[in-house]
C-alpha positions as CSV (number, residue, x, y, z in Angstrom):
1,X,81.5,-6.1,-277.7
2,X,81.2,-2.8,-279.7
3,X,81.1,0.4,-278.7
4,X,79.5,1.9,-281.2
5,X,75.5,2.1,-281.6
6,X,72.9,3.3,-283.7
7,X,71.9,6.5,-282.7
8,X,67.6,6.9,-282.5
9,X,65.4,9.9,-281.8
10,X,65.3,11.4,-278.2
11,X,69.3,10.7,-277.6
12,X,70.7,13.4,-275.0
13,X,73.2,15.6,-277.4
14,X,76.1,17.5,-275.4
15,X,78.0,20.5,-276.9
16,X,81.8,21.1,-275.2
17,X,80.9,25.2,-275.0
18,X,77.3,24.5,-273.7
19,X,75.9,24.3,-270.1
20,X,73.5,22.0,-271.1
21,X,72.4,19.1,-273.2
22,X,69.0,18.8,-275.8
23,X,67.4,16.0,-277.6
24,X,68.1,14.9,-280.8
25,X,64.7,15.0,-283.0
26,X,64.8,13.0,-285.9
27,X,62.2,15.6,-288.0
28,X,61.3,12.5,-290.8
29,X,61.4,8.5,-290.2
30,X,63.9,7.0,-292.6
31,X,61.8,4.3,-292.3
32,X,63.5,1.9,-290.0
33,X,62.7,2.2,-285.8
34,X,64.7,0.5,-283.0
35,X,62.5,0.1,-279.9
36,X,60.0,1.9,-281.4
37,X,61.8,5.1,-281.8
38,X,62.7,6.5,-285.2
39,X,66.5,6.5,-286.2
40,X,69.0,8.9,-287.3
41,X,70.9,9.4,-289.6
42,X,73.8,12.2,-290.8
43,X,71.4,14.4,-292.6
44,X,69.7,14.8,-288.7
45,X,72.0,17.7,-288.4
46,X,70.0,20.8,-288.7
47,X,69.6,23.0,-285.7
48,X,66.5,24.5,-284.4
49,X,65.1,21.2,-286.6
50,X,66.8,18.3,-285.2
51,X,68.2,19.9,-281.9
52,X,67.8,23.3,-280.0
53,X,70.3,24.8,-278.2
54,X,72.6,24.0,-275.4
55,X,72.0,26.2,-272.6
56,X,74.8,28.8,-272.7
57,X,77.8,29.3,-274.7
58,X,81.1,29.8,-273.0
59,X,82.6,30.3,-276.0
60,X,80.8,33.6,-275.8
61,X,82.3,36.9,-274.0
62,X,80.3,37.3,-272.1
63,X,78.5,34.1,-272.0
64,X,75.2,34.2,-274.0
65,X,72.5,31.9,-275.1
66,X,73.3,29.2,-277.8
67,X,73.0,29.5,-281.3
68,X,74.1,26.6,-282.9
69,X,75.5,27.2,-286.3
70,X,76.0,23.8,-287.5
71,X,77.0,23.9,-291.5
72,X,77.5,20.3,-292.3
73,X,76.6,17.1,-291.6
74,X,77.6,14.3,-288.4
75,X,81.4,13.3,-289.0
76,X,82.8,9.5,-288.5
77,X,80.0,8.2,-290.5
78,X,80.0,4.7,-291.2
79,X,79.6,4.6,-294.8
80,X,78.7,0.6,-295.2
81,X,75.3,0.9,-292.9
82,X,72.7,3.3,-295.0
83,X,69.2,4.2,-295.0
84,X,67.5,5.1,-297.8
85,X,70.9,5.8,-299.0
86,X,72.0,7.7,-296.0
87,X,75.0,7.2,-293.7
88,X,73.4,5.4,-290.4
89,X,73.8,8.1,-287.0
90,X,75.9,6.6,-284.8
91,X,77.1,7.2,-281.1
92,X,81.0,7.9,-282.7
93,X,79.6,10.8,-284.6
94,X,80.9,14.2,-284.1
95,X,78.8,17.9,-285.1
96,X,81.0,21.1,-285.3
97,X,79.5,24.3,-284.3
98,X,81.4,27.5,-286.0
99,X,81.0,29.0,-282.7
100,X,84.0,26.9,-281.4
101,X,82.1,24.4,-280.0
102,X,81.8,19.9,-280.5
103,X,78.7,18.0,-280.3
104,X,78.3,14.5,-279.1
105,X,76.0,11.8,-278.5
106,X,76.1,12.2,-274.8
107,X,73.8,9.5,-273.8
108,X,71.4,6.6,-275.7
């Protein structure tokens, strides 16, 4: 069995500097649904779009609140699975925050 999944909207994200986790919104349906939720895909990458933030940084001196600056797309994309011509989301998939921080699919 696989452990790797499509990721859908409402997935728990985790970042390795915040205190917290937050949702994944996917803002537009690429028109295919798993269990009636929408899913992802690497463009759903945008904060303060597709995700808030994570609490509070400890990357931060002194800690503050989270502002994801997040540049480029999900990472480990698997380039054979696409909707409307965009990499499939899946739980693999790594974000890089230029504040120092990873983001993960923490939970499906």
């Amino acid at each position: 069995m696989s452990d790797k999944f499509e990721v859908t909207e409402g997935v728990t994200l985790k970042c390795s500097m915040g205190s917290c986790g937050c949702c994944l919104k996917v803002s537009a349906n690429h028109g295919r649904e798993a269990e009636g939720k929408k899913l992802a895909t690497v463009m759903d990458y945008k904060p303060g779009i597709n995700f808030t933030c994570f609490g509070t940084c400890s990357r931060m001196t002194p800690p503050q609140p989270c502002v994801p600056v997040v540049l480029i797309p999900w990472l480990m994309k698997d380039k054979e699975h696409k909707i409307n011509g965009e990499a499939v989301l899946y739980n693999t998939s790594v974000l890089s925050c230029l504040c120092g921080g990873v983001i993960r699919i923490d939970s499906l």
